[in-house]
C-alpha positions in Angstrom: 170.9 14.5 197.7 167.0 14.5 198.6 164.6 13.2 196.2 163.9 14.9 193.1 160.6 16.1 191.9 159.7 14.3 188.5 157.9 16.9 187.5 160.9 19.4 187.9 162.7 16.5 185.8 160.8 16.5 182.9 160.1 20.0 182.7 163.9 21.1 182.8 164.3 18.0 179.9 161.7 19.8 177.9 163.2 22.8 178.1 166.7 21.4 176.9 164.7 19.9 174.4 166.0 16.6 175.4 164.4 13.7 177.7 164.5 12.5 181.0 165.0 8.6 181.4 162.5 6.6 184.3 163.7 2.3 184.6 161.0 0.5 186.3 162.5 -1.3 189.1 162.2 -5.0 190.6 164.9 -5.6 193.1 167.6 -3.8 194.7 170.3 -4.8 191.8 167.8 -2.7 189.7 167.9 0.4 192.0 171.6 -0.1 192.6 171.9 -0.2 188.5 170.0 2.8 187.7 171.7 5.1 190.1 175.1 4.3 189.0 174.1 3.9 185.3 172.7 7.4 185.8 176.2 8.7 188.1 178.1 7.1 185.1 176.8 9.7 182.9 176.1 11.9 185.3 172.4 13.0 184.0 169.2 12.7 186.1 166.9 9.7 186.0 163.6 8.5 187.5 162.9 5.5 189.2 159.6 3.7 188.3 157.9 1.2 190.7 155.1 -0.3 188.8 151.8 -1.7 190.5 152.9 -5.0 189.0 156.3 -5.1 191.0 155.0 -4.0 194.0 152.5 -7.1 193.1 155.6 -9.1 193.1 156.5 -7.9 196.4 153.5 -9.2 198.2 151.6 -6.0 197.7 153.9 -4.0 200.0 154.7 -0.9 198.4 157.5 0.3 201.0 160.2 -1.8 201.2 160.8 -1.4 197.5 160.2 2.4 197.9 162.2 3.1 200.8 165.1 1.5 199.4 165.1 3.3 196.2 164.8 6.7 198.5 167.8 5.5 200.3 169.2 4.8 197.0 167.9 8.4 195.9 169.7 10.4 198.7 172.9 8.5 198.5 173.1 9.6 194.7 175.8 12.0 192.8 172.8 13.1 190.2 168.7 13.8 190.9 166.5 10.7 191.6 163.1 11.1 191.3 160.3 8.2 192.2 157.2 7.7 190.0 154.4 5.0 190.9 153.6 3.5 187.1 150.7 2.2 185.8 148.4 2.2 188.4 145.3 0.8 188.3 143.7 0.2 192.2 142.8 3.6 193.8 144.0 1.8 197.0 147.7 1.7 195.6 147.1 5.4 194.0 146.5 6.8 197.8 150.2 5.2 198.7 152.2 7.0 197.0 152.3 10.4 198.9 153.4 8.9 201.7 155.8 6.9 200.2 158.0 9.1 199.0 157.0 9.6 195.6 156.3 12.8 193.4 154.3 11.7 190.7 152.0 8.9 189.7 151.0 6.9 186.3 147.5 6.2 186.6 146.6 3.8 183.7 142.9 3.6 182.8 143.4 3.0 179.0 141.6 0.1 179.6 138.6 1.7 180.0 136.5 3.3 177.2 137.3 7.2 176.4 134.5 8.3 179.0 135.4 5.9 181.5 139.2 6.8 181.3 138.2 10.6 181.4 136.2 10.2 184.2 138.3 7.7 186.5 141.3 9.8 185.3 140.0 13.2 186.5 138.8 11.9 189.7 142.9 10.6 190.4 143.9 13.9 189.2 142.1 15.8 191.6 143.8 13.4 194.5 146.8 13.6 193.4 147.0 17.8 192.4 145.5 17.9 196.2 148.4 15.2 197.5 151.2 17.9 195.4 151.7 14.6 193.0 152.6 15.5 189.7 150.1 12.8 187.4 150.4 10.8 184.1 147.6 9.4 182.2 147.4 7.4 178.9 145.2 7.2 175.9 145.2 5.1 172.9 146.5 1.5 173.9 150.4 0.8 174.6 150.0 -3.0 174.5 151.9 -5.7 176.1 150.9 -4.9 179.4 149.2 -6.8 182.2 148.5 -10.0 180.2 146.3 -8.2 177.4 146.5 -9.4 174.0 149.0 -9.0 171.4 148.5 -6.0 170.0 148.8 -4.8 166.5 150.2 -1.4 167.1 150.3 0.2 164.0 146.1 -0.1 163.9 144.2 3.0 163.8 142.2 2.1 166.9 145.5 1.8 169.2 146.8 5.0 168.3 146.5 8.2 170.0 144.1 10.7 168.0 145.4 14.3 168.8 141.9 16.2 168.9 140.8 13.0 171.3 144.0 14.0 173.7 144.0 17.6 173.4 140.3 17.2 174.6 141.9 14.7 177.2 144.1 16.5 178.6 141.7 19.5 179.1 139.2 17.8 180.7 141.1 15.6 182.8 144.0 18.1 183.8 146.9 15.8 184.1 150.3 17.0 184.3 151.8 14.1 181.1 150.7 11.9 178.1 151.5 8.4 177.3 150.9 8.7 173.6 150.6 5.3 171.6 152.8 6.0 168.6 153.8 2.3 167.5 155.4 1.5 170.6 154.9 -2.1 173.1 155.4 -3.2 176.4 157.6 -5.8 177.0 159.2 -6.6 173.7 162.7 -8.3 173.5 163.6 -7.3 170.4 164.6 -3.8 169.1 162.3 -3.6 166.0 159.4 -1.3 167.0 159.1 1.8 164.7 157.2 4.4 165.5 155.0 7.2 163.8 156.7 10.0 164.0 154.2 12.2 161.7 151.4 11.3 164.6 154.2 12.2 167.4 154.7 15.5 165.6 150.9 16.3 165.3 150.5 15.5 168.8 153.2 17.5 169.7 151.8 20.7 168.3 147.9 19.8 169.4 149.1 19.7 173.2 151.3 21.6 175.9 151.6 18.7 178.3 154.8 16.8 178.2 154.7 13.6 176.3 155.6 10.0 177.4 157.0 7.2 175.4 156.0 3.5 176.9 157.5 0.4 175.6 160.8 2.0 174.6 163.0 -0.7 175.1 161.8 -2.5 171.9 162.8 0.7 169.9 166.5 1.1 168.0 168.5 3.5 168.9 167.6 6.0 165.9 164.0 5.6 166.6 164.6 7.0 170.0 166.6 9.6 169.6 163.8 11.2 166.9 161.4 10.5 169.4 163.4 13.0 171.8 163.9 15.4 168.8 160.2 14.8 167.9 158.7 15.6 171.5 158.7 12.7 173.6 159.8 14.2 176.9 160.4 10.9 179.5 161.0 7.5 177.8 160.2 4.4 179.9 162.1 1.2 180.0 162.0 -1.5 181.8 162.3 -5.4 179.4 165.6 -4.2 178.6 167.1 -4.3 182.4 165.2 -7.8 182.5 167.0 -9.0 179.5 170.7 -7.3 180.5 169.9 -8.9 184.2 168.6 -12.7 183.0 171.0 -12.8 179.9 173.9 -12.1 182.7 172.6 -14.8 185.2 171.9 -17.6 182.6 175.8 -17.1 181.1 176.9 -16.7 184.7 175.1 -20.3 185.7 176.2 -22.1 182.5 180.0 -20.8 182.6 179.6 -22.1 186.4 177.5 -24.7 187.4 178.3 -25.3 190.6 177.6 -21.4 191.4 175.4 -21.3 194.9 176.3 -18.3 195.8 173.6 -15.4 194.8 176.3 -12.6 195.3 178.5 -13.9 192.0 175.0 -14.0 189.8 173.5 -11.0 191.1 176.9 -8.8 190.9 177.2 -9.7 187.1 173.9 -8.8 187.0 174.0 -5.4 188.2 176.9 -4.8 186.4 175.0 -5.6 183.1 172.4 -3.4 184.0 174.0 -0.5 185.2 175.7 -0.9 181.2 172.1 -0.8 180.1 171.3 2.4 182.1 174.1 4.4 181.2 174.3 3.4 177.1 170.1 4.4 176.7 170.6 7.2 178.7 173.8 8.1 176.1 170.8 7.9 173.6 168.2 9.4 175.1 170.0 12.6 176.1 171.7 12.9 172.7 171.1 16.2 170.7 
């Protein structure tokens, strides 16, 4: 079927009350894993291309994209593409002619003002482009080589009055709140606040994103849903069902050479991944 709008996605989750899973993608194994994950159950899913992977990709942004459309039109269930955490403007003014619906244009970086203000100015690109736009505020860390982050401190989180103000000023379509959650942890331990997610929740009428879900259990997530969270992103725990695969591949066969074996067994753990969080994420 043709590519889903992630907007539409997220909206028609919010109105289940449930939420809408997006994997960030590396390779095709990931693509290939995330579609069928998402046939397996047959629910919809979004497909993330970070500004990190397409760095991995020699800064092309096509090849990756392309095949995930291909992926996307070849599906049982709706595919959506979303451009995640984007930081260069010259990467931002890619994606409407790359097939995708929606961007995550990450300034948390950047002081409040400086976020509103490079924020707004991507918004009005994008509205004008027919992207749908995410933005974040507070500090999800783990990301891009920034420090380890204590995420529990006060400073990190999001303060609802701060992103109700945020959200007016800016216009974007989402919220990555910072509720407790990290990027790129490997263990499932993260806890999150769910009295903040609730009083965000009621202070604004923008769908809310959860980042760094993959270090989260699976009770945490699923009050997340019931608490408001309306996408959830994940992308460590494909990495870790993709490398855990290959290394016990390689060390039950040692002589391995070719890729195919590895990368099947690969694909196959991920597409497990896919389907068991989306069991969870979709659960009411």
């Amino acid at each position: 079927m043709p590519l889903a709008a992630t907007g539409e996605l997220v909206t028609r989750a919010a109105t289940e009350r449930t939420a809408v899973a997006a994997f960030n993608i590396i390779t095709l194994e990931h693509v290939e894993a995330v579609v069928a994950g998402a046939e397996s159950v047959n629910a919809p899913v979004i497909l993330q291309v970070s500004e990190n992977a397409v760095k991995f990709r020699g800064g092309r942004l096509l090849p990756l994209a392309r095949a995930a459309t291909a992926a996307a039109e070849q599906a049982s269930v709706p595919v959506a593409l979303h451009l995640d955490h984007v930081q260069s403007d010259s990467l931002l003014r890619q994606a409407a002619g790359a097939g995708f619906s929606s961007v995550m244009y990450d300034a948390s970086r950047l002081p409040y003002v400086e976020n509103l203000t490079a924020t707004r100015t991507a918004v009005q690109w994008a509205h004008a482009q027919g992207l749908w736009i995410e933005a974040e505020l507070g500090e999800v860390g783990g990301k891009n080589g920034r420090p380890p982050l204590d995420a529990h401190a006060p400073a990190a989180r999001t303060d609802p009055a701060e992103a109700r103000a945020f959200v007016a000023d800016s216009g974007v379509d989402a919220l990555a709140v910072a509720i407790g959650s990290v990027h790129a942890m490997t263990t499932r331990t993260a806890a999150l606040d769910h009295d903040l997610l609730k009083r965000l929740a009621a202070a604004l009428d923008v769908p809310l994103v959860l980042h760094g879900s993959s270090g989260l259990p699976d009770t945490e997530l699923m009050t997340a849903v019931t608490g408001g969270i309306t996408k959830v992103n994940f992308g460590t725990a494909l990495n870790l069902a993709m490398t855990g695969a290959i290394r016990d591949f390689l060390t039950a066969h040692p002589d391995a050479v070719d890729s195919r074996a590895y990368l099947t067994v690969a694909r196959e753990a991920m597409t497990e991944a896919v389907a068991r969080i989306m069991r969870v994420v979709r659960a009411r």
